[in-house]
C-alpha positions, 0 to 999 in steps of 0.5 A: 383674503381672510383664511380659516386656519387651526394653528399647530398647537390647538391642533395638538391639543384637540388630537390628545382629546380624541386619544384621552380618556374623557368622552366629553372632551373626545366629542367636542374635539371630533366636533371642532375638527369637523366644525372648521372643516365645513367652515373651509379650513384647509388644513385638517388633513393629519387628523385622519389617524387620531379621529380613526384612533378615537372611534376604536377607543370610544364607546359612548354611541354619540361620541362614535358618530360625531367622530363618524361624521367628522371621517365622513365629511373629511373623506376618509376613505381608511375609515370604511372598515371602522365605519363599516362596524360601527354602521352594523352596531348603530341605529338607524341614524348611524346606519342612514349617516354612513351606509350612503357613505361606504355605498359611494366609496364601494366598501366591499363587504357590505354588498354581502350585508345588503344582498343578505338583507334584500333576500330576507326582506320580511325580517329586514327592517324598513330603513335598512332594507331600503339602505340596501336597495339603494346601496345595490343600486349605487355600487351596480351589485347584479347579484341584487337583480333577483331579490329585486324582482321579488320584491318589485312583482309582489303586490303585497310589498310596500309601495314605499319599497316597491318603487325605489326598488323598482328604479334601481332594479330598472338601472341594474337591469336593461333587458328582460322585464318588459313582459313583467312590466305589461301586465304592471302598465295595463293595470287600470283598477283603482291601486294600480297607479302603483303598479303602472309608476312601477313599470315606468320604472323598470323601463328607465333603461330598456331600448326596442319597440316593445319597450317604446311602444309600453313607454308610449302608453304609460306616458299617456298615463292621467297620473302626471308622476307615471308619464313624467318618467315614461316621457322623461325616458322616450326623450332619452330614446328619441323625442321625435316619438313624443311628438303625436302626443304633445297636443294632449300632454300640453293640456296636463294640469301638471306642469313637468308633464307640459315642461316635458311636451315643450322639450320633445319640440325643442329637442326636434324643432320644426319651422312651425315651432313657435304655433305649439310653444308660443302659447306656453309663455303664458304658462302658469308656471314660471319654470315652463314659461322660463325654459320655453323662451330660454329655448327659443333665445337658443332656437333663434341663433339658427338662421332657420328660426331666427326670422319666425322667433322674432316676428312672433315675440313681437305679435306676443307684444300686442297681449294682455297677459302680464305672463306673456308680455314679460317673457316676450320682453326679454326675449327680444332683448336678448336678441338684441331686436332694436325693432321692438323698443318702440312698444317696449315703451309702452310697456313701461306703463304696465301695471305689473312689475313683471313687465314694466321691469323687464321692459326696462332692462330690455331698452336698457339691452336694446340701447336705442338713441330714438328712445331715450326722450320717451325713457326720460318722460317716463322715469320723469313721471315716476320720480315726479312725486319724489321731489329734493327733499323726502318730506315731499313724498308725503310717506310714499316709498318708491316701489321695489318694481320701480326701483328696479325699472329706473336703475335699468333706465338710468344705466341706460342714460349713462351708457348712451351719455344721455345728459337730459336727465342729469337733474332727475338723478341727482335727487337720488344721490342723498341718504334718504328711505323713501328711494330704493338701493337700485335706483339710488346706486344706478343714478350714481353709477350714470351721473359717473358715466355722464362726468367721466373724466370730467370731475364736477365739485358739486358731485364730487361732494355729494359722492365722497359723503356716499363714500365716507357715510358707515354710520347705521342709523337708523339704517346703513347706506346701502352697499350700491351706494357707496360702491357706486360712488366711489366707481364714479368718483374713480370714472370722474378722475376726482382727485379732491376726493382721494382723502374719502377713498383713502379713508374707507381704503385702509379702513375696511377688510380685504374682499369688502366690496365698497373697499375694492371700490375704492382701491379702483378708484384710487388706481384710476386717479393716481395710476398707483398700482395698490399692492395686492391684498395680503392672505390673512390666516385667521383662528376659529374665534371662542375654540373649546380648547386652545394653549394658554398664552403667557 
């Protein structure tokens, strides 16, 4: 395991820079400090002093923010009084950097700063008055709620101040709006859009009839951003009210409104659940389909909706939608419905990657003996133009839906110890640009499964120059295929093959994965126990400033 590590010494350089008189070096010093913090090193704790030290001796406005920025990223909470200061002094960058920052660590004094400027909101620049609404919000400042209803109930008022102020207001305050905010929600003139997303703010944290029944209404809303956060808060409430409107929200052209409408189901599930969510796993939008079927997989694991899930997904089987067929295809596989392998097949043969590629990792999932013939034929049909030699591909790359699709077929071969196909793989074990990582490094992995314990002289060759082949050009050999061949060779019991493995063992980094392939293999060959990686604590390489070594 390699460790980023500032050695005492450079450490001591950097804080006498910080405590020096030059800027330059002041800043370079800040930055190295905040650089190899981001970059993981754990031991930058005792800078705290110095970096806190430096921003009081600093006076250049870009040196005082890297040496803020640096106190941020390390948490210095001691800092808050210096940033504090220096976040009054700065301008709207320094302000924007560090304002969040003391809201987050609740710095007192400035809940005084930003009520100061909330009541003066006219003189108040934009970006900071808006850096004091959100700060009230984040410490719970309820001293805010005035200044705030000025300002969210003021038409005149920016919309790009209004609603921001509008949500946090809705949070501090979780009761006495709602008849302020009825007037907002039966605005229907062509700027009272603004106006209805405000009363759908302000009701982000208000419970009753009178404040539901306000919610219902704006979440009929024809502008998706006012019913996305009505709906969104009557799902908090209770879902089952959204229901009377589903039928008509599922016809919105916005689809976190629909992705809405399938939650309210979900969240409240009937035996008719598939009828209304079915149709969305054909869905425009990948997250709704996605979320529909993951909603199903968990729905099935109830005995009430297993049965209708699974008999639906398999009616959904029958379409010609390419959406559909794909999301129906995984989610049979997931529930592990041996039933559905057969038309599963035929989808292999689809023409969009989508399914065929789904179809694939679902037989793989499945694992149906009766299917491995068809399996066969159709990986056969594939890698038919693939003949042993790449020339014979005539230029044709294999796809990348392709790839995908046989690395899943041919697990599946050698998980099931499906010997049938043994002739197809080997061609995939050679360097060659015409076959995809995928598929190559699955071939690999099967052929080990097919052999286990049963080591084969001619795959063991062709295995250890997988291993051993770190040339890059004009390409590397893909990590999968090197990885998977030193996995095989270990699953074989290889021990001819020990000197590769041995080989690219010592020779590549700790962490590197064809690396710990081999060490596996090496362990399963020989039952050594290989000593566990050493931490090797690394310096930042091309540090600005370090000791001259004699």
């Amino acid at each position: 395991t390699i460790v980023r590590h500032v050695p005492e010494d450079w450490k001591r350089l950097w804080l006498e820079a910080l405590a020096g008189p030059e800027e330059d070096l002041r800043r370079e010093a800040a930055a190295a400090i905040l650089r190899e913090h981001q970059k993981g090193c754990p031991d930058l704790e005792d800078t705290d002093k110095g970096l806190i030290d430096a921003l009081s001796l600093s006076s250049h406005p870009a040196v005082r923010l890297t040496i803020a920025q640096a106190l941020i990223e390390l948490n210095v909470r001691t800092s808050a009084p210096q940033l504090f200061e220096l976040a009054q002094d700065s301008g709207n960058d320094g302000a924007m950097m560090i304002e969040p920052t003391l809201a987050r660590w609740d710095h007192k004094p400035f809940r005084d700063v930003w009520l100061s400027r909330l009541s003066e909101p006219k003189s108040t620049p934009l970006r900071r008055l808006l850096l004091a609404i959100e700060g009230v919000g984040v410490v719970g400042e309820k001293r805010a709620v005035g200044h705030l209803r000025k300002l969210v109930f003021d038409g005149a008022v920016a919309p790009g101040i209004r609603l921001p102020a509008a949500r946090v207001l809705g949070g501090l305050a979780a009761e006495g709006l709602t008849e302020d905010t009825r007037q907002l929600a039966a605005d229907e003139s062509p700027r009272g859009m603004i106006n209805r997303l405000v009363a759908a703010s302000l009701l982000s944290t208000h419970r009753g009839d009178a404040p539901q029944q306000l919610l219902l209404q704006l979440a009929s809303d024809d502008q998706p951003a006012v019913a996305a956060i009505a709906l969104r808060r009557l799902l908090q409430i209770d879902p089952e009210v959204v229901k009377p409107l589903v039928p008509r929200l599922l016809k919105s052209r916005d689809s976190i409104v629909r992705q809405l409408a399938a939650r309210s189901l979900v969240e409240r599930p009937t035996v008719d659940v598939f009828l209304t969510l079915g149709p969305l796993l054909d869905d425009i939008h990948p997250e709704v389909r996605e979320y529909v079927r993951e909603s199903m997989r968990e729905l099935a694991q109830t005995p009430q909706f297993d049965e209708i899930i699974r008999r639906n997904a398999m009616e959904v089987l029958g379409s010609k939608s390419w959406r559909e067929l794909e999301q129906a295809a995984r989610l049979l596989g997931e529930l592990d419905h041996k039933s559905a392998a057969s038309q599963l097949i035929k989808l292999l043969y689809f023409d969009r990657a989508e399914v065929h590629v789904t179809a694939a990792w679902s037989l793989h999932q499945l694992a149906v003996r009766e299917t491995l013939p068809e399996m066969f034929v159709f990986a056969e049909s594939v890698t038919d133009r693939f003949a042993a030699e790449p020339a014979a591909s005539k230029g044709e790359n294999l796809s990348a839906g392709h790839d995908a699709c046989l690395a899943h077929l041919f697990q599946a071969f050698g998980l099931m110890k499906y010997e049938e196909p043994e002739a197809v793989m080997v061609k995939f074990i050679p360097r060659r640009y015409d076959l995809g990582p995928r598929s190559r490094g699955a071939a690999i992995w099967a052929l080990g499964y097919l052999h286990e314990n049963d080591p084969q002289p001619g795959l063991m060759k062709m295995f250890g120059e997988r291993v051993a082949d770190d040339g890059d050009i004009p390409y590397p050999e893909p990590v999968e295929v090197r990885t998977n061949s030193a996995t095989s060779l270990g699953r074989m019991n290889a021990a001819p093959a020990l000197k590769p493995l041995r080989h690219v063992y010592g020779s590549n980094p700790p962490g590197d994965r064809i690396r710990e392939a081999c060490g596996w293999a090496i362990e399963r060959i020989t039952d050594e126990d290989l000593p566990d990686p050493q931490t090797k604590r690394v310096s930042p390489p091309n540090a600005f400033l370090q000791p001259i070594i004699p």
